[in-house]
Steps between C-alpha positions, in 0.01 A plus 500: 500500500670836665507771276851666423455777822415243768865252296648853598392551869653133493795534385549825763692438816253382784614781851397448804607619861603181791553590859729187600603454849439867572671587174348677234622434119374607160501226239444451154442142354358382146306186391685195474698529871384342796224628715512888249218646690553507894766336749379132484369300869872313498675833468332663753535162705901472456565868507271553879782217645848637348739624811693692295882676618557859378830332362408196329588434202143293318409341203150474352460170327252536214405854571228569250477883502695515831283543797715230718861646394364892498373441850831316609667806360328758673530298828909465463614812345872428582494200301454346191146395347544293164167320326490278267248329276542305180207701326647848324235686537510400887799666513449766306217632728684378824801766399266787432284437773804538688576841389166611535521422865819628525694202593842550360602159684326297371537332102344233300633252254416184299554185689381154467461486891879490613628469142628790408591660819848589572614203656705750744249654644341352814199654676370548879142431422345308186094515437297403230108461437560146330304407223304179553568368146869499557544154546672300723812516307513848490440540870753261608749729301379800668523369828881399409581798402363706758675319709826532303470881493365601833810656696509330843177565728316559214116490457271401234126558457294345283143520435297156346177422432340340795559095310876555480558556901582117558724528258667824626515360837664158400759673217659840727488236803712285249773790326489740811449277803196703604199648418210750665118533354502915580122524362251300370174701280240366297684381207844517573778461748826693600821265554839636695780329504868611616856378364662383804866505429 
């Protein structure tokens, strides 16, 4: 069993630098939220394909500690960057990580994907690092609703494990009309797709 000092290291926040996309960030994380130590392979993956407008206004669906939605942020510093995540503590560390990089446009809230999002708002560019154990219901909402609250022109980038591309392909082909593979890696695969109307 630990002893009581190494329960304490635990329970300390876990910091670490990322350089992403030529960015560099500062981030703390704890135990408990995805991927707490480094930027995971999928991450990395999504965040090497994102074509990304100084203007844009983004969303990060299911933004862990925010890597996606700080990086969108950074990239588009005349818009808006809001993350969500249905995990607290997710969002918790997303908005502090945010100040501690100095992004004062970007903010994280609680959201059961599109949920509890303003049903207003309506974004230029959508991305998200999907979980595979969503489930299929799950992902046909968020495919929906992405589609429901991209503005015209709009983009969305999502990052699956390598088994869900087939499904990817067949499902944006079905709610957006199209669909692009942007990068295939070892284990997973980045899907674009862009509202048409």
């Amino acid at each position: 069993m630990h002893d009581r000092q190494q329960l304490d290291r635990l329970r300390q926040d876990i910091v670490f630098e990322a350089s992403l996309g030529g960015e560099d960030f500062l981030f703390h994380s704890t135990w408990g939220i995805f991927s707490p130590r480094e930027i995971d392979e999928g991450t990395r993956l999504l965040i090497e394909q994102l074509q990304v407008e100084p203007d844009d206004n983004c969303l990060d669906l299911g933004c862990g500690y925010g890597p996606i939605g700080l990086y969108l942020a950074k990239r588009a510093p005349l818009g808006r960057t809001l993350m969500v995540d249905k995990d607290f503590m997710a969002v918790d560390y997303s908005n502090a990580n945010a100040k501690r990089n100095d992004l004062t446009n970007a903010r994280a809230q609680l959201s059961n994907a599109f949920q509890h999002i303003d049903r207003q708002l309506r974004f230029d560019l959508i991305a998200s690092n999907i979980p595979a154990k969503v489930g299929k219901e799950m992902l046909s909402l968020i495919l929906h609703d992405a589609h429901d609250r991209l503005k015209a022109k709009g983009r969305l980038y999502l990052v699956t494990i390598n088994g869900l591309r087939q499904y990817m392909k067949r499902n944006l082909n079905e709610v957006f009309g199209n669909y692009r593979k942007l990068k295939q890696g070892r284990s997973y695969t980045v899907a674009f797709a862009r509202k048409l109307d």
